[in-house]
TORDO-550409 format. One record per residue (C-alpha): residue in three letters; chain; x, y, z. Coordinates in steps of 0.001 Angstrom, whole numbers, plus 500000, padded with zeros to 6 digits. Layout:
# residues N
KOLLO volo palum      u      v      w
KOLLO  ala     A      X      Y      Z
...
END
This chain:
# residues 521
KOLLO volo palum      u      v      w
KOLLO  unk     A 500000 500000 500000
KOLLO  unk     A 501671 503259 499186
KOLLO  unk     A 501709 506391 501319
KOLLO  unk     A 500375 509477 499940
KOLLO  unk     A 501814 513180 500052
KOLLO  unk     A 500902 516816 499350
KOLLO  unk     A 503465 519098 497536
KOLLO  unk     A 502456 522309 496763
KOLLO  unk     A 504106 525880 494923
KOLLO  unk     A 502912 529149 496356
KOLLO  unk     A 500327 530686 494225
KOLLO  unk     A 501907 534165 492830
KOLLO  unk     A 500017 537671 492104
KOLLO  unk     A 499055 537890 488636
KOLLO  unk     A 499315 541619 488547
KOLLO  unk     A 501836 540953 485714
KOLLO  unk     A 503337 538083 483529
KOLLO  unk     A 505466 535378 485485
KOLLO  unk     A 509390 535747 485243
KOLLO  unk     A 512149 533287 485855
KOLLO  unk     A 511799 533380 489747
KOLLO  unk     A 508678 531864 489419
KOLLO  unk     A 510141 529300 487248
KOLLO  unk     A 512594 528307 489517
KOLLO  unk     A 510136 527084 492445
KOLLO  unk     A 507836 525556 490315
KOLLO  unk     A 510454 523276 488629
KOLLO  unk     A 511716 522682 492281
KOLLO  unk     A 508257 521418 493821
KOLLO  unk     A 508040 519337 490160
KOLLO  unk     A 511364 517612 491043
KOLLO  unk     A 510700 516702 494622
KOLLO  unk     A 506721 515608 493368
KOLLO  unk     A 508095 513328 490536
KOLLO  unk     A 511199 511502 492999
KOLLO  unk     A 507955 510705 495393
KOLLO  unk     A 506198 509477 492603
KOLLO  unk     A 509426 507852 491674
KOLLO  unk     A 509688 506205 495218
KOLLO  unk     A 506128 504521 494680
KOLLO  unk     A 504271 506949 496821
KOLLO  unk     A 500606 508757 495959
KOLLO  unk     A 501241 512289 495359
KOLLO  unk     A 499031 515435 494532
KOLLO  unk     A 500967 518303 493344
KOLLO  unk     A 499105 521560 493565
KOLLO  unk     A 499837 525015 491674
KOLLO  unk     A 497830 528047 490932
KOLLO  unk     A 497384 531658 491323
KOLLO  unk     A 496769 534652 494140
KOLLO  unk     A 493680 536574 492528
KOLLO  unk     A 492090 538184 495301
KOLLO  unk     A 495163 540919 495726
KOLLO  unk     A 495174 544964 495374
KOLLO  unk     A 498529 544130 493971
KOLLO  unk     A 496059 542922 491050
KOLLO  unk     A 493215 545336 491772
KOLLO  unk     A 495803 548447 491505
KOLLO  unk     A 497395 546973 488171
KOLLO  unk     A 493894 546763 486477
KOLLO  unk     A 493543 550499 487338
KOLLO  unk     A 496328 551814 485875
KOLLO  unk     A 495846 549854 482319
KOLLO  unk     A 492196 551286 482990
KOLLO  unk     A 490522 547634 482713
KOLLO  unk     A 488476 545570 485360
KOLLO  unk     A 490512 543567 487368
KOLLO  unk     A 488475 540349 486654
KOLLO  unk     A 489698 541278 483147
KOLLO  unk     A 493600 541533 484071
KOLLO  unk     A 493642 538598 486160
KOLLO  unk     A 491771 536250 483780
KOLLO  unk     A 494082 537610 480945
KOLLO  unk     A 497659 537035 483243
KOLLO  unk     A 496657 533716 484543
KOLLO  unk     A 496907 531969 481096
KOLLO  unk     A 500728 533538 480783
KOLLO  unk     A 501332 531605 483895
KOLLO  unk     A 499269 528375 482961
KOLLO  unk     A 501182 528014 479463
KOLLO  unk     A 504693 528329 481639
KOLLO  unk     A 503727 525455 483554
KOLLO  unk     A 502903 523706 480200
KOLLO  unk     A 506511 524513 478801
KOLLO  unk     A 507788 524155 481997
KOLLO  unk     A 506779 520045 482076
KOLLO  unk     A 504996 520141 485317
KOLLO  unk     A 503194 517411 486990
KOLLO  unk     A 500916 519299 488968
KOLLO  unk     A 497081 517810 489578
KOLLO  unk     A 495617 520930 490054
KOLLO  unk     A 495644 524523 489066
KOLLO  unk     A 493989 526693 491608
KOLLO  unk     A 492362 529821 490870
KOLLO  unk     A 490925 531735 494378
KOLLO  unk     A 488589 534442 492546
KOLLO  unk     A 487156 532287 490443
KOLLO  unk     A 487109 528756 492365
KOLLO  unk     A 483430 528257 494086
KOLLO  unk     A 485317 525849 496414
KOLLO  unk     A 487875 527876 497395
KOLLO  unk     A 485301 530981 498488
KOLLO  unk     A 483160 528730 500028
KOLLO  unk     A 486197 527010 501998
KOLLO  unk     A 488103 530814 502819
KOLLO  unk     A 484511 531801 504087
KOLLO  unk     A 484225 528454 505884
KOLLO  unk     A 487981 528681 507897
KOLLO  unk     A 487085 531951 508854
KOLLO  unk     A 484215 530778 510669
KOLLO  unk     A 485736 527966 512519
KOLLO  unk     A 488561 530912 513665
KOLLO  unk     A 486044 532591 514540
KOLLO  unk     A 483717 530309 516610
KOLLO  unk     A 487329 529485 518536
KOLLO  unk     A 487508 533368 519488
KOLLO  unk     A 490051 534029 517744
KOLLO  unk     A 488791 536545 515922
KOLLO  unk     A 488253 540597 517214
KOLLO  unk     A 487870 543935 515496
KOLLO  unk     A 490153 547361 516325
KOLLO  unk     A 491385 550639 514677
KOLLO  unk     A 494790 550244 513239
KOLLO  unk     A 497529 552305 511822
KOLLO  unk     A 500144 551439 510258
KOLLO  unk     A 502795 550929 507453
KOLLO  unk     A 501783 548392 504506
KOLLO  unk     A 503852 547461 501364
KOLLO  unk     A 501322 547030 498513
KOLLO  unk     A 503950 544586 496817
KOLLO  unk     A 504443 542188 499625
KOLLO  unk     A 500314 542738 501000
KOLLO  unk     A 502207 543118 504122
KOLLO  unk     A 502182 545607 507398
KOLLO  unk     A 505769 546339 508269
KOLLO  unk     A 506491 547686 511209
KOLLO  unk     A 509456 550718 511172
KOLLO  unk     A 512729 547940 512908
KOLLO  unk     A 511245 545705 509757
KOLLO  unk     A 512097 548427 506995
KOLLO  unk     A 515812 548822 505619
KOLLO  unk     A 516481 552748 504768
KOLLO  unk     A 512681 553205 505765
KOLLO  unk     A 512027 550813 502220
KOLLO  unk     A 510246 547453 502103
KOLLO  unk     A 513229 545323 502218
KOLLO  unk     A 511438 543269 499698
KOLLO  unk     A 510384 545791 497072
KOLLO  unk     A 512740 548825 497761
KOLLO  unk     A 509798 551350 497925
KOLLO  unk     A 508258 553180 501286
KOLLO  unk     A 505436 551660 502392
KOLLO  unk     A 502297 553693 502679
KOLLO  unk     A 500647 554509 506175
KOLLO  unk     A 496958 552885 506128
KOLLO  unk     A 494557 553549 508925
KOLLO  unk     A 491521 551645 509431
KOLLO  unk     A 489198 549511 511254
KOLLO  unk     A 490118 545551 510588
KOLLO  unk     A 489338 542432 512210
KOLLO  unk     A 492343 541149 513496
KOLLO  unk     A 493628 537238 514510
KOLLO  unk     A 494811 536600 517946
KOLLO  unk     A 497871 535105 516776
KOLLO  unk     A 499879 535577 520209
KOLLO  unk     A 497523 533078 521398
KOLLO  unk     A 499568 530382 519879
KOLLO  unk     A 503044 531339 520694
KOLLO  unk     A 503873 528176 523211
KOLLO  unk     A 502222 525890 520601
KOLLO  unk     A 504118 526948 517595
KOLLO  unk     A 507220 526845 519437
KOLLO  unk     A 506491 523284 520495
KOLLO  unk     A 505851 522384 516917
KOLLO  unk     A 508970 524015 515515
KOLLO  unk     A 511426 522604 518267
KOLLO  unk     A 509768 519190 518248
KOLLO  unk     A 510140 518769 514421
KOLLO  unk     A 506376 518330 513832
KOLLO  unk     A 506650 521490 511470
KOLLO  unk     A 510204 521194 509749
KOLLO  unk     A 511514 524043 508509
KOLLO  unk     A 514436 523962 505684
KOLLO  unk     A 517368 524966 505786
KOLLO  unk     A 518223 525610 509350
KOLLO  unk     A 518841 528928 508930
KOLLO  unk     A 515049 529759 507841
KOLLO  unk     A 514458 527432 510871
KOLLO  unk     A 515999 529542 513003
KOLLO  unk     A 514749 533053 511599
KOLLO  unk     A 511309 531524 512480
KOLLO  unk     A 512158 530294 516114
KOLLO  unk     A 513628 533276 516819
KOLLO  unk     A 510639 535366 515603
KOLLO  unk     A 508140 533738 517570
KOLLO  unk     A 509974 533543 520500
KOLLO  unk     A 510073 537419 520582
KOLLO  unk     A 506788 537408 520924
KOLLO  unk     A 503600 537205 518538
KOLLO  unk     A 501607 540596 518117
KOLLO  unk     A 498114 539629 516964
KOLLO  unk     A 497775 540384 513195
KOLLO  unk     A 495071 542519 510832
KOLLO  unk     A 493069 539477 508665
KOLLO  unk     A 490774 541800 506647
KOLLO  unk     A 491170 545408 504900
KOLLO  unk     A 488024 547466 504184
KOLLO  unk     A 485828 546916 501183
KOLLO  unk     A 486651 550832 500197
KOLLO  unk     A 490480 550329 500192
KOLLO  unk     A 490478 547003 498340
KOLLO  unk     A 488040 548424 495178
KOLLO  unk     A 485135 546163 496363
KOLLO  unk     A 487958 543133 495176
KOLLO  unk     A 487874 539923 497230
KOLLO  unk     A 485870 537510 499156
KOLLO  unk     A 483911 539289 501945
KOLLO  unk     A 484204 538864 505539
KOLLO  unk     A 480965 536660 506609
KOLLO  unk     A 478699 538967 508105
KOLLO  unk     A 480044 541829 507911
KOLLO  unk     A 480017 543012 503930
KOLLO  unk     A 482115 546240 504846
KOLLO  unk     A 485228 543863 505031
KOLLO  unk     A 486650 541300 502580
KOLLO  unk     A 489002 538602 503726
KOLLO  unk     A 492888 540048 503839
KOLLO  unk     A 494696 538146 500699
KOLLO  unk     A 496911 536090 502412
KOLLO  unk     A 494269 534687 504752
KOLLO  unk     A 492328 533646 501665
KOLLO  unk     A 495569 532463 499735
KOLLO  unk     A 497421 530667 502394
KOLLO  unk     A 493297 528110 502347
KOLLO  unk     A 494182 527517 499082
KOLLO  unk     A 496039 524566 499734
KOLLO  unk     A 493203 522747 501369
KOLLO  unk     A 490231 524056 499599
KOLLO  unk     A 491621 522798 496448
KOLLO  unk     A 491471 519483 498261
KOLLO  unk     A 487407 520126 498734
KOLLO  unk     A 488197 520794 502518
KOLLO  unk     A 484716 522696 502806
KOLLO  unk     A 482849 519724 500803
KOLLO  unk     A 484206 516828 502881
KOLLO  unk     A 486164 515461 499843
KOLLO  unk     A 487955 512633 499687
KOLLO  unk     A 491046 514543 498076
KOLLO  unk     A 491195 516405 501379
KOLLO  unk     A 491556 513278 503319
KOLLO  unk     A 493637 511351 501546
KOLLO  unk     A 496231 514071 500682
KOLLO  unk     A 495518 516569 503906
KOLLO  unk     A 494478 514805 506551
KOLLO  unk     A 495589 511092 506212
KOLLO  unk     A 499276 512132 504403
KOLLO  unk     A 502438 510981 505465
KOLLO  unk     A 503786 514417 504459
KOLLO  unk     A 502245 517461 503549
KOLLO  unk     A 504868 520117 501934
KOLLO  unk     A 504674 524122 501044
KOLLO  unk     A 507708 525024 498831
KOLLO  unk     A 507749 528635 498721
KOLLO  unk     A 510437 531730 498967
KOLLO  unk     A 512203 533042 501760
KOLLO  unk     A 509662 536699 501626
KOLLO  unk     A 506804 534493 502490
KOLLO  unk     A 508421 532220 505447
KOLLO  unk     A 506195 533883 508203
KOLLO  unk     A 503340 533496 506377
KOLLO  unk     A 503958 529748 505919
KOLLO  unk     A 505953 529049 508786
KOLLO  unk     A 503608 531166 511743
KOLLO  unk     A 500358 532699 510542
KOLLO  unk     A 499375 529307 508604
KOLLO  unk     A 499554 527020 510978
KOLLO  unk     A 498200 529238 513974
KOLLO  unk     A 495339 529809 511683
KOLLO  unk     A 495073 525451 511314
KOLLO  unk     A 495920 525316 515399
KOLLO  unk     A 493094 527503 515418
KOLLO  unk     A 490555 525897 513224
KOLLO  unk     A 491114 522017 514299
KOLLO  unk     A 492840 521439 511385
KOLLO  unk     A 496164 519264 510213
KOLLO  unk     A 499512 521646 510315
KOLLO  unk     A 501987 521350 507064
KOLLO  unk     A 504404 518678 508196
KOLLO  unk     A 507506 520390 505522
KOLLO  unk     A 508200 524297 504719
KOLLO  unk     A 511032 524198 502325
KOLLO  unk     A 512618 527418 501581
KOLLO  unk     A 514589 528454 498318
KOLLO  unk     A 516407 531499 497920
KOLLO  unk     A 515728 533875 495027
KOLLO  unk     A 517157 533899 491155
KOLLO  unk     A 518824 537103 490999
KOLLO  unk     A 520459 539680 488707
KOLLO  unk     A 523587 541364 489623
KOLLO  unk     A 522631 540005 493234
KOLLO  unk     A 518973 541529 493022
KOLLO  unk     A 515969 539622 493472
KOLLO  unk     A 514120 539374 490035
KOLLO  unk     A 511312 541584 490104
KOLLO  unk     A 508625 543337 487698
KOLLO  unk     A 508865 546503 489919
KOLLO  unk     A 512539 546547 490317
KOLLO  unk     A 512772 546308 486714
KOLLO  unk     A 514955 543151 486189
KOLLO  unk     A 512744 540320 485433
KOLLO  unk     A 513526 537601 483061
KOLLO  unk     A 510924 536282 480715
KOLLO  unk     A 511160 532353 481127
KOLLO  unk     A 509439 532086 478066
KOLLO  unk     A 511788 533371 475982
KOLLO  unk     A 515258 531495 478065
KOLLO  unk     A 513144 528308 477196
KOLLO  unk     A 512030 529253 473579
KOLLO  unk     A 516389 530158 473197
KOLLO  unk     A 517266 527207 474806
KOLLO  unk     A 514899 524608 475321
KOLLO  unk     A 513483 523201 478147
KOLLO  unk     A 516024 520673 478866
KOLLO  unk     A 518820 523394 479098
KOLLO  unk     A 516645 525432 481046
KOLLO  unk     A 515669 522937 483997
KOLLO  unk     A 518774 521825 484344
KOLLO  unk     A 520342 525263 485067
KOLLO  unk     A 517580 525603 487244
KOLLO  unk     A 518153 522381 489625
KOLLO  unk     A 522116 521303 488992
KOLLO  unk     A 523331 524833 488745
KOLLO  unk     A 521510 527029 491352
KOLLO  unk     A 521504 526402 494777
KOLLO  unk     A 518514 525406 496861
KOLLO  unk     A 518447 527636 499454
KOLLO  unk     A 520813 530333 498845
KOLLO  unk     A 520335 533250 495956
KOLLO  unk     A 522327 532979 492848
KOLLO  unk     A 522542 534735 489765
KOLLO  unk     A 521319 533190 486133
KOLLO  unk     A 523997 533427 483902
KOLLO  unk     A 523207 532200 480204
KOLLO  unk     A 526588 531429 479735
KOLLO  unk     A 526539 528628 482494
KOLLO  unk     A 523725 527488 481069
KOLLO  unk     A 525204 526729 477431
KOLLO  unk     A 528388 525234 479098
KOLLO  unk     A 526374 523001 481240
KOLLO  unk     A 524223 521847 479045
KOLLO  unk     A 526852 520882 476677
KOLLO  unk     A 529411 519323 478881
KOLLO  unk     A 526882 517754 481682
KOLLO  unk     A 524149 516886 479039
KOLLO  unk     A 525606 516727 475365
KOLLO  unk     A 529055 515320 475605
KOLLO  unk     A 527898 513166 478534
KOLLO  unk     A 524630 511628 479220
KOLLO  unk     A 523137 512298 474933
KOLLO  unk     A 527205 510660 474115
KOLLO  unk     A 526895 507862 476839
KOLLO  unk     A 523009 506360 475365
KOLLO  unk     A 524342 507456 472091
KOLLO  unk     A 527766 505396 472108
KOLLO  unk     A 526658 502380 473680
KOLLO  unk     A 523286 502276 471753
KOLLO  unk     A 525534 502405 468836
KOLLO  unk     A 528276 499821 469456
KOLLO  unk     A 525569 497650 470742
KOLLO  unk     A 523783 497431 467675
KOLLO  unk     A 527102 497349 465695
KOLLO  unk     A 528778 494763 467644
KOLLO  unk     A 525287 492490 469508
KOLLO  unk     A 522860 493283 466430
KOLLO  unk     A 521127 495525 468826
KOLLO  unk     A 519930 493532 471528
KOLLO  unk     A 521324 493653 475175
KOLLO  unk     A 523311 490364 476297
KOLLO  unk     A 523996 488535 479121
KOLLO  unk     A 526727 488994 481270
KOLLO  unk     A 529366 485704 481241
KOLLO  unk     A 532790 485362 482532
KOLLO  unk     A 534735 486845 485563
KOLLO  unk     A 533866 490347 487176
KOLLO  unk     A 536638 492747 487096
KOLLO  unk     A 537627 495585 489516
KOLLO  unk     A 536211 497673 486806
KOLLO  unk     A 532940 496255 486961
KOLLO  unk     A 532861 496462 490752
KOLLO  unk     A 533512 499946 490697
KOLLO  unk     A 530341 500718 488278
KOLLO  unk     A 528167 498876 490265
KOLLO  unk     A 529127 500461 493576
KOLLO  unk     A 528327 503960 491389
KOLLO  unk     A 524994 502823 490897
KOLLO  unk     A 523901 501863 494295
KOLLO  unk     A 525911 505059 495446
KOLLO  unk     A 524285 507212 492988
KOLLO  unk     A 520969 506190 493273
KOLLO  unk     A 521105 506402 497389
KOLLO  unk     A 522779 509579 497329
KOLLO  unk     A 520181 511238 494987
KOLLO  unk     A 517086 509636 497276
KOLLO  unk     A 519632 511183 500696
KOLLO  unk     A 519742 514389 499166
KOLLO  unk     A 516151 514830 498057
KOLLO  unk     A 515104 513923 501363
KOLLO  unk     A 517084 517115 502266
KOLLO  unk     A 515431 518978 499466
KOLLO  unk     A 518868 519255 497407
KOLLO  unk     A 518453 519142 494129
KOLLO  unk     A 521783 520717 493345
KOLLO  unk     A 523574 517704 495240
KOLLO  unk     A 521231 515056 493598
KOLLO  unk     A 522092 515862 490239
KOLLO  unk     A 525938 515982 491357
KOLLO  unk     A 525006 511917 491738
KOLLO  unk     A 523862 511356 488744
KOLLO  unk     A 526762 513215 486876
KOLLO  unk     A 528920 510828 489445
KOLLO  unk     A 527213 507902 487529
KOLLO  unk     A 527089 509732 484176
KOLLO  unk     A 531355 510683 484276
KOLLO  unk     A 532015 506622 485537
KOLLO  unk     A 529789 505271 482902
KOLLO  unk     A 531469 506798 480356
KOLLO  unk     A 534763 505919 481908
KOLLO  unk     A 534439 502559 482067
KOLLO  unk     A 533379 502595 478107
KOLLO  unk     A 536973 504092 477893
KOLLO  unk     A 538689 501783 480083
KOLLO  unk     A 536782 498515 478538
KOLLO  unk     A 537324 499775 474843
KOLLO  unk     A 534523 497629 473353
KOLLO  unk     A 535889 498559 469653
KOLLO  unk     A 539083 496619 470847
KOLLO  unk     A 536928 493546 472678
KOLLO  unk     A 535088 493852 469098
KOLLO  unk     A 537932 492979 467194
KOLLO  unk     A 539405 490373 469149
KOLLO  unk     A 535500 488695 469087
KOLLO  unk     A 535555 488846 465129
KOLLO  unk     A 539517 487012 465395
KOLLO  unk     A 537843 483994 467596
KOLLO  unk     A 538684 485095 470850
KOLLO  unk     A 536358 483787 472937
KOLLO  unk     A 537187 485339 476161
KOLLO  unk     A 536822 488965 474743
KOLLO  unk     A 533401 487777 473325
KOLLO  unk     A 531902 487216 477184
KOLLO  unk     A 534019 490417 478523
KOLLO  unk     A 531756 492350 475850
KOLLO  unk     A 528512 491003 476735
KOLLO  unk     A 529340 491728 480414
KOLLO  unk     A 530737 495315 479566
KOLLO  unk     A 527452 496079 476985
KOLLO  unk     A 524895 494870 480091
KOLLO  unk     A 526915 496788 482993
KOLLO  unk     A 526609 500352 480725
KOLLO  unk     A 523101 498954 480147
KOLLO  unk     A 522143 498500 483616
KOLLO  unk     A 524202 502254 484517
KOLLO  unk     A 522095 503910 481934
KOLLO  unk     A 518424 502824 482893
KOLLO  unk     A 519855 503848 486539
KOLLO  unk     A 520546 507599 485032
KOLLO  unk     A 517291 507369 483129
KOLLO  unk     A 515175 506603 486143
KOLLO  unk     A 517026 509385 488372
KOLLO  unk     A 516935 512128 485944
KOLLO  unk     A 513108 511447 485226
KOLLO  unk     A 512373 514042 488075
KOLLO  unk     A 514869 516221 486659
KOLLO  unk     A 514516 516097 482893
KOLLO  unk     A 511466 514148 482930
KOLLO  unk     A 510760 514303 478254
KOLLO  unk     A 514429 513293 477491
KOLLO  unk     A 514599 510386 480940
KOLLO  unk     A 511496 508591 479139
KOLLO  unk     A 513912 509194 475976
KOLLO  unk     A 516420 507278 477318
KOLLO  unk     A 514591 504821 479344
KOLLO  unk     A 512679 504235 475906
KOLLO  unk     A 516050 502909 474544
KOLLO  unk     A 516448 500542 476333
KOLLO  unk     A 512286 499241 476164
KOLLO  unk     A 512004 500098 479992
KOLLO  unk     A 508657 500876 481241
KOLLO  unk     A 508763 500777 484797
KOLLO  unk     A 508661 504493 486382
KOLLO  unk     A 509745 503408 489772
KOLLO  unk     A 513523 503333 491282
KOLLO  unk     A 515494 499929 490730
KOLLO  unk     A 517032 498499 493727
KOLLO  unk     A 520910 498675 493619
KOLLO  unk     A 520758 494937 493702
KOLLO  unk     A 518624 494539 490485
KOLLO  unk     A 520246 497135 488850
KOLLO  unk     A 521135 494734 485857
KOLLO  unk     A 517786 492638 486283
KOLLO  unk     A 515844 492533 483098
KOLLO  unk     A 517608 493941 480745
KOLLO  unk     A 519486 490953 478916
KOLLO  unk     A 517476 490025 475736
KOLLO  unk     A 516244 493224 475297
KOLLO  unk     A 516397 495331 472506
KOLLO  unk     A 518432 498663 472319
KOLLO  unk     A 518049 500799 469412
KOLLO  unk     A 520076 503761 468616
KOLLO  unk     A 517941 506617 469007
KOLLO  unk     A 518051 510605 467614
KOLLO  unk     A 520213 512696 469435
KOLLO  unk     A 518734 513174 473080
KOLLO  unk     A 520566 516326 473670
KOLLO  unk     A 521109 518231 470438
KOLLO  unk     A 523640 521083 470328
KOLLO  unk     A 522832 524390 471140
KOLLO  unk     A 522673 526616 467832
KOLLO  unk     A 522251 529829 469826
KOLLO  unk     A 522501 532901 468241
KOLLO  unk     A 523215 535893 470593
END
């Protein structure tokens, strides 16, 4: 019986169209969804967008259009990125549009409510538009958002506000007992060390007035709609059917082994405190994972529409292609640090990691096995050599250090494991020489003829290993190379039956996996 899981993206503002940032954590929560899936377990990948925002609501006013308009038109630039992007998410959620989503945002409200955790005050204070965010002055850098770079606006108003000091003890139990992990440490500790200073309740609606009339209203009281977040941060259960009792929401929610937010390090509290006080709160299931990436930057800025520095991924993948493009994302930036895209890296990695040596390795062997075994895979005969030994120690180590480092969230360090099993794969061609075995075979040597078959099924064996690990990774050109060698399992092969299977198989030389990059700058 397999275990089930919950991964889920943030869903971003679609005040504007999505640049490579977003790119970046969608390809990560892809990665760490298809290695589950890989692993055997039952996993429901969710990704959509924040609607209900005067992020959107202020961009529709200033192209003069209604902001049902502007969000309906954005969405579909972010919904044909996730198509070129080769995502395997179940769901797309929309939260102005999605009947289950009001009804579920209007529902959690209630039960936070009913548990008193809800009051109403005058407020002043100083909100960043961009971030949909009260800062308060020790928060700011040079009196800017340290997010956007701009001075927030003061906002006075009435609002009904969450008493989310209430739950200081019990978020600090779940954070230090590992019930809620939060990765890396050092978010981890940024979160500890916020709540233990102490938890000022928090403002959890804006007035009808200020937001345009734009988002779902506060039950009861029609003067008020629901502040964004509190809406968004529901989104991950009502697209579950949460509010309808549906069996989605049990099976991936309630009864999951692990239930994990993969978001950006400006949105940590949100995930990390307010969300699950607002669960605490309600009765509900807390997020078992928050795993937190660091930003794609540009001249060591975040990417940003209002900073001026986005990147279109559209156009990287349309320059590139898609392979190129998620592999810079995963084996070239770093999980949980910022790092700057450089196109250059990405042409040199793509050509010496994926060209010269995975598309070479399937290419090479494909080719001398059809030249030298009339294509089909043999048997291994005759004695194992040190050589041999070595590969297959690669391939357990490769495939356990990729499933260690996932586990960790690493997807930097897995794909170092694969290009570990990639680089000795293609050494041990070198080392075996099967155009020398080849023409000692066609002299009579018998000897050389079993030390071929053995050497043809070990690079065999090493490549449906690479296949199978980079299907999370490059998921169109893994079923590429799993395809050559007629492999149609989708789960991970045990180091010990690495080689089972394959002998008798056919192996036919197929295009070029990884084609050379034509770019022209």
């Amino acid at each position: 019986m397999s275990t089930s899981s919950f991964i889920s993206a943030t869903i971003p503002y679609v005040n504007s169209r999505p640049h490579l940032g977003h790119a970046l954590e969608y390809v990560q929560a892809d990665c760490f969804a298809r290695l589950q899936r890989l692993q055997g377990r039952d996993v429901y990948f969710l990704t959509g967008s924040d609607e209900n925002s005067l992020k959107n609501v202020l961009a529709a006013e200033q192209e003069g259009i209604p902001t049902q308009e502007l969000v309906d038109r954005n969405v579909v630039f972010f919904q044909k990125m996730i198509e070129r992007l080769e995502l395997s998410q179940d769901q797309f959620i929309r939260t102005s549009v999605d009947s289950r989503h009001i009804a579920g945002a209007t529902r959690i409200w209630e039960l936070i409510a009913a548990s008193g955790d809800i009051y109403k005050k005058s407020y002043e204070g100083l909100y960043c538009v961009g971030c949909e965010q009260f800062y308060v002055p020790s928060e700011l850098v040079d009196g800017k958002c340290p997010e956007h770079h701009v001075p927030p606006e003061r906002v006075s108003e009435e609002n009904y506000f969450f008493r989310l000091s209430r739950y200081q003890d019990q978020l600090l139990e779940v954070l230090r007992s590992g019930e809620l992990q939060v990765v890396p440490k050092s978010r981890y500790n940024e979160v500890v060390s916020f709540v233990e200073s102490g938890l000022a309740d928090i403002s959890i609606s804006r007035s009808t007035d200020r937001a345009r009339g734009w988002g779902i209203p506060v039950p009861g009281d029609p003067s008020q709609v629901i502040y964004v977040w509190i809406d968004a941060l529901t989104n991950y259960i009502t697209a579950l059917g949460w509010a309808d009792g549906d069996d989605l929401y049990k099976r991936y929610w309630e009864d999951a082994d692990s239930r994990t937010h993969v978001l950006g390090k400006g949105v940590t509290r949100f995930h990390a405190v307010y969300w699950p006080a607002m669960l605490m709160s309600a009765g509900l299931p807390l997020p078992t994972d928050t795993f937190v990436h660091g930003y794609i930057t540009a001249n060591g800025q975040k990417l940003s529409k209002s900073l001026g520095n986005a990147i279109d991924p559209m156009t990287v993948i349309d320059k590139y292609g898609i392979d190129a493009v998620r592999y810079a994302l995963l084996a070239d930036l770093s999980p949980i640090e910022d790092g700057d895209f450089n196109e250059e890296r990405l042409v040199m990695r793509y050509t010496t990691d994926l060209a010269n040596g995975l598309g070479n390795l399937v290419s090479r062997v494909a080719t001398m096995v059809g030249r030298y075994r009339d294509g089909v895979i043999p048997q291994a005969a005759g004695e194992l050599t040190d050589d041999d030994e070595r590969l297959a120690r690669q391939a357990k180590d490769s495939v356990e250090g990729v499933q260690a480092a996932m586990s960790r969230y690493d997807h930097r360090e897995a794909l170092t494991h694969v290009g570990n099993l990639i680089r000795a794969s293609n050494a041990y061609v070198d080392n075996n020489a099967p155009w020398h075995l080849a023409k000692a075979v066609a002299a009579g040597d018998e000897t050389a003829s079993a030390r071929l078959d053995t050497v043809f099924l070990y690079l065999a064996g090493a490549i449906r290993q690479v296949g199978l690990l980079m299907l999370p990774f490059l998921p169109t050109s893994a079923e590429k190379i799993l395809k050559v060698l007629g492999e149609e399992n989708h789960r991970l092969v045990e180091p010990s039956a690495w080689l089972d299977g394959l002998a008798g198989r056919p192996m036919e030389r197929p295009e070029p996996i990884f084609p050379r990059l034509d770019v022209v700058a």
